[in-house]
N, C-alpha and C positions, 0 to 999 in steps of 0.2 A: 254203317258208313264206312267208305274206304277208306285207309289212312294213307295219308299227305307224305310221301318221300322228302323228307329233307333235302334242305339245299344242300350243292356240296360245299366244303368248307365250315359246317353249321353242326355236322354231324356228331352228338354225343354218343358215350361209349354204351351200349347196350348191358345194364346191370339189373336186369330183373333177375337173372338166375345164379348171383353171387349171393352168398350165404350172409346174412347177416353178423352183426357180434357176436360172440358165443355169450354164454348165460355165466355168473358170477361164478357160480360153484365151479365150471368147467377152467375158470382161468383160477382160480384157486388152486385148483389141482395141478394145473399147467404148470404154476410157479414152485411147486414144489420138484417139481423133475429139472436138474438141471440142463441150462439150453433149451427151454421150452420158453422161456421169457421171449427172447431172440425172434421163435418162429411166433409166437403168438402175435409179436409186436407186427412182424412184415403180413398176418395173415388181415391183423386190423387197419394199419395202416396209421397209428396214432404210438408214440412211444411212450406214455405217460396217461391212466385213468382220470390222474388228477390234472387237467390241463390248464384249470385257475389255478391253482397254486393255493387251496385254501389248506392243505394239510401238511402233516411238517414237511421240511425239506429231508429231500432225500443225499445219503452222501454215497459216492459209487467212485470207480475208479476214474472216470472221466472228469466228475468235479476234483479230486484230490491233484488230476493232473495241470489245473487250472490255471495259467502262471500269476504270479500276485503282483498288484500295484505297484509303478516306481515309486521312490520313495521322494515321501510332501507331494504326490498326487492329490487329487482330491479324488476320494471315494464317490462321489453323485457327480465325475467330468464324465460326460458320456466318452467324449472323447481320451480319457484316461491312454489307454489303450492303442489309440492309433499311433498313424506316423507322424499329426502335429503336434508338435510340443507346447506342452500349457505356453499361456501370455506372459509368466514369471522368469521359466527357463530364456522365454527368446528375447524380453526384454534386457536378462541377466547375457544373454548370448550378442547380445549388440552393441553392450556397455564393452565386452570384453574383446572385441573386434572394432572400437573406434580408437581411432592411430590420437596418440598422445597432442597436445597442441591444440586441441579444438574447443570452442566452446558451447554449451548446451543452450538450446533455447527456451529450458526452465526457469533461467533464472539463476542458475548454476553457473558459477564461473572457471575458469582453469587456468591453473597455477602458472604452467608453462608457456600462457599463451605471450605476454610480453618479451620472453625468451626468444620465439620466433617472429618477431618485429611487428607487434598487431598492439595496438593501443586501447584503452575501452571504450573510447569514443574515436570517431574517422572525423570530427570536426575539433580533434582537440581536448586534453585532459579538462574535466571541467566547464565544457561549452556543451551549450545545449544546442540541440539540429534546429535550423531556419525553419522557421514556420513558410507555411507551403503559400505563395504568392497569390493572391487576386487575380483574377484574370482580369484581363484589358482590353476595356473596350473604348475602342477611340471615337471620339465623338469630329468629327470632319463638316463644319457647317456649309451649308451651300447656297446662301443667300447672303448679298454683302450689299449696302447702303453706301451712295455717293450723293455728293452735293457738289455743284460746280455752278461759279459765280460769273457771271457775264456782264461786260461792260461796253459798252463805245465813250471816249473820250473825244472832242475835238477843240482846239484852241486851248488847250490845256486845264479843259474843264470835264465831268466827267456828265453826261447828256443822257445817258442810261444806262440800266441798271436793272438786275434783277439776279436771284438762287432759284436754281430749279436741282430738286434732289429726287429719289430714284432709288428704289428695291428691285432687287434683280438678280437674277443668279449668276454664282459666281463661274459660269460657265455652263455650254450645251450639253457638254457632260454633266452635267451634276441635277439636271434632270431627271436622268438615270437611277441614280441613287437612292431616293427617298420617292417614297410615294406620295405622299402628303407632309408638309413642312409647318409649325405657328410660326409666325413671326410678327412683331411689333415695334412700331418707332417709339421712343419715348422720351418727350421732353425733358431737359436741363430740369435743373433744382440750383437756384428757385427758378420757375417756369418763364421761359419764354412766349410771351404771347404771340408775337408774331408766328411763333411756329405753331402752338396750340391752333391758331384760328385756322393755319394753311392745313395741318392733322384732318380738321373738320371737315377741309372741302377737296381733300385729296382725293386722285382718280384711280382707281383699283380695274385690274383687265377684269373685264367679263367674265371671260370664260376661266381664266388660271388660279383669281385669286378668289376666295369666299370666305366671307362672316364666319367667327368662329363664335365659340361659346361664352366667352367672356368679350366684357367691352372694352374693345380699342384692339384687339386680338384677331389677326386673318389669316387663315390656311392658303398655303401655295401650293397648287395640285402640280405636278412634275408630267404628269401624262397630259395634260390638257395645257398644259403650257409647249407640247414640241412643237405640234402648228404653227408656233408665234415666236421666231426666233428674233433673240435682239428687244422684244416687247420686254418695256416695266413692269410688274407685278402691282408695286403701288407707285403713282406719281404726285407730287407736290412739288408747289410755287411760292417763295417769298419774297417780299418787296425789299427793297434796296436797304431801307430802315433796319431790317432783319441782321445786318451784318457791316458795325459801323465801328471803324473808319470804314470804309473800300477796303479793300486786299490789295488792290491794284491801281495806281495812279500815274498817269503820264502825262509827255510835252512833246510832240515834235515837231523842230524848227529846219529851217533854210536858210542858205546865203550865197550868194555869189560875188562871186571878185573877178575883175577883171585883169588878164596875166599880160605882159608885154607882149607875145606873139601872137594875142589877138584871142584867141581861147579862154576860158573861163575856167574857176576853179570853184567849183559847188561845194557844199558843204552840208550832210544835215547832221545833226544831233538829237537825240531823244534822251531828253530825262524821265526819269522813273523813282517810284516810292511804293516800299510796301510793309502794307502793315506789319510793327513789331512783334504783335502777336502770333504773328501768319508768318514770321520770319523764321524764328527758331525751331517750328513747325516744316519747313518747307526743304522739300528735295533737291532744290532746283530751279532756275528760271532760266528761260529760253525766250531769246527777243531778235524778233526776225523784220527785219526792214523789205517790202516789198517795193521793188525800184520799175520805173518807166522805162521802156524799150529805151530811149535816147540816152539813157547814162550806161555807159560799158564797165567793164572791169573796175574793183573800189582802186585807186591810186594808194591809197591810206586806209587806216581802221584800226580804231584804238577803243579799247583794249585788244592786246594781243588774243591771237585765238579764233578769229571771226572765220566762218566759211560762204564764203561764193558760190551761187550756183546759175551759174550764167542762161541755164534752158530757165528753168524756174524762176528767173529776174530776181536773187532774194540774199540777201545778205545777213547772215545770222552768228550771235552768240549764244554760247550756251555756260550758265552760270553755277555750279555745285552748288549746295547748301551751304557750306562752311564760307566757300568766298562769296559768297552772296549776302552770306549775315555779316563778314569782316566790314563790306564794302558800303555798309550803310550807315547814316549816322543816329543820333537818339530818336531821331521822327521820323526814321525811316526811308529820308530821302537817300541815293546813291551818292555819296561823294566823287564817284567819276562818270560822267555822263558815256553812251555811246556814242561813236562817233564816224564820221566816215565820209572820204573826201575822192571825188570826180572830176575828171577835165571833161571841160563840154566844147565842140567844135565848130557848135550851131548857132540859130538866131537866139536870142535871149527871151522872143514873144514865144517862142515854141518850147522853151525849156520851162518858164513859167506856168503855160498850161498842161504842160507833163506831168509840173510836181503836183500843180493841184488838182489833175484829174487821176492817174497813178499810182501816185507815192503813197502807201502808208506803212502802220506798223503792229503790229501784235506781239504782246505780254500776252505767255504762259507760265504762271506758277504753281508748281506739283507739290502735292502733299507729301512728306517722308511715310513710306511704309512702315517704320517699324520707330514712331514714333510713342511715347508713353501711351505703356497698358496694350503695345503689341501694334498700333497703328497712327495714322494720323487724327484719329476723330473726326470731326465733319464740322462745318462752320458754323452753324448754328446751336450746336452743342446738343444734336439728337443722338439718340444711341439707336442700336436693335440688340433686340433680344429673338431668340430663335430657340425651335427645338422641336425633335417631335415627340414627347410626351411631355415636359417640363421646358418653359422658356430658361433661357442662360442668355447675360450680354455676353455681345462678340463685338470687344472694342475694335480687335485687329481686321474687321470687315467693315471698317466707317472709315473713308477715303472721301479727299475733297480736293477740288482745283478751283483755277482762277482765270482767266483769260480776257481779255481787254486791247480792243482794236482802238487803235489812236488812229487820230485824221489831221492833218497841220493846219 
């Protein structure tokens, strides 16, 4: 067989015809001729027969020039010898290079350090640091429950009547927010039946609101509600019964008098009463006289404060809470009626069927927002509770009004 030329680069040295070790007696002899160690060593290429190390150590000029350990090295650091310096020296070399004033975070304190205006606590000698705050997670409900009371009065009776109340969110934004809401109405204690019975037959949207897992408990879907802007969530109806006295009670009257230069001086008045309970409760009332084209400008109007508005035929006061509770008496009646007086220039057949096809009036009274427990409650004394994993009341989202068109 031919032989195979090596690659290049692969190439070993050619040592067939290198003499092997010489034989024992020859290096015996060698070592006795001085300077034959030397050539014997570069002829073998090994400095030492013994290469384990199993026979004694040998001592020669090379070991004796050996330089010896620093001193408190440790003998078995391999690194003895190099350029790092043991973990003693450099801990000792850092101690001795840290500038006076500081202190250790051993545990270790220093002396000097009060000297350069550092105290041992940054909250005060003797005070322990603030434990680290809870975070905060704000809960922002977005369903709020109204009830508002509807009336017509005429001849100073009141002829119907009824509460229609209403879950809904607290705006089109807040749809956004939550994806899914619980929420529940829940009767007074001790129970209101009327409202109980209306709970029972109350109308929930189709599509926004759905049966939850407990009973009396409904989920409001946010996404399935944007469709349906302005839609209830839940609706309920109470009868008049539900909510006794009234809120709201009126009277208004007419008159005319006949003036020397042949013109007329009209006159109407409305009295009004509102419940005590619904008074200390109450923002505000607002009572608007809606007038017939044939009466112009009020001549009069008392109480001070009234505004006119001539395109919109309408003449209105508006009463804060405070003088609206001064102004009543123990049952609630107004001890100053409103008032308001017109010259008429016309026939007296055509002013009479003015007033009585034309003229009336509406009472609105608004709940205080920020009535005990954060709102004004609701008249029938329901709550809600909301939430999305745990229900919680939310008194400050139960608002109620009242409203009540009078007819003379």
């Amino acid at each position: 067989m031919q032989a195979v030329p090596p690659r290049p680069g692969f190439q070993l040295p050619d040592t067939s015809n290198t003499a092997g070790p010489p034989p024992p007696q020859a290096r015996a002899a060698a070592a006795a001729v001085p300077g034959a160690a030397a050539a014997t060593t570069a002829a073998t290429g090994f400095d030492d027969d013994d290469i384990f190390g199993f026979g004694a150590p040998k001592k020669d000029a090379a070991a004796a020039a050996k330089p010896a350990l620093p001193a408190g090295a440790d003998p078995n650091d391999p690194f003895a010898m190099s350029d790092a310096a043991p973990l003693t020296v450099a801990a000792a070399a850092a101690d001795a290079k840290k500038p006076d004033g500081w202190q250790d975070f051993d545990g270790k304190k220093d002396s000097n350090k009060k000297d350069l205006g550092f105290d041992d606590n940054a909250f005060g000698a003797g005070a322990a640091a603030p434990a680290v705050a809870a975070p905060i997670v704000p809960a922002e409900p977005v369903l709020r429950l109204t009830e508002c009371w509807r009336g017509q009065a005429a001849g100073g009776r009141l002829v119907r009547a009824g509460v229609a109340g209403r879950v809904e969110w607290v705006s089109e934004g807040a749809k956004a927010k939550v994806h899914t809401v619980q929420f529940m109405v829940q009767p007074p204690e001790p129970a209101n039946n009327f409202l109980a019975a209306a709970l029972s037959a109350a109308r929930r949207h189709p599509a926004a609101t759905k049966q939850g897992r407990a009973p009396g408990v409904l989920v409001a879907d946010g996404i399935a509600a944007k469709p349906h802007p302005g839609a209830p969530l839940l609706a309920y109806h109470l009868p008049p019964a539900a909510v006794a006295p009234p809120p709201l009670q009126a009277r208004l009257g007419t008159s005319s008098q006949l003036l020397p230069d042949g013109r007329r001086l009209v006159t109407l008045g409305l009295h009004y009463a509102v419940n005590p309970r619904l008074a200390a409760r109450a923002a505000g009332l607002r009572a608007e006289l809606r007038l017939p084209a044939l009466l112009e400008s009020p001549a009069r109007a008392a109480p001070g404060g009234a505004t006119f508005d001539a395109k919109a035929r309408s003449l209105a006061w508006e009463l804060p809470g405070q003088k609206l509770a001064a102004g009543l008496d123990n049952g609630g009646g107004a001890a100053e009626p409103l008032v308001a007086c017109f010259v008429f220039g016309g026939e007296e057949a055509a002013l009479v069927a003015a007033l009585a096809q034309r003229l009336s009036g509406v009472l609105t009274l608004r709940g205080a927002a920020g009535g005990a427990g954060g709102g004004s409650g609701s008249l029938s004394g329901a709550s809600l509770a909301q939430g999305v994993v745990d229900l919680e009341l939310t008194p400050a989202l139960c608002s109620w009004s009242a409203e009540l068109e009078v007819k003379a």
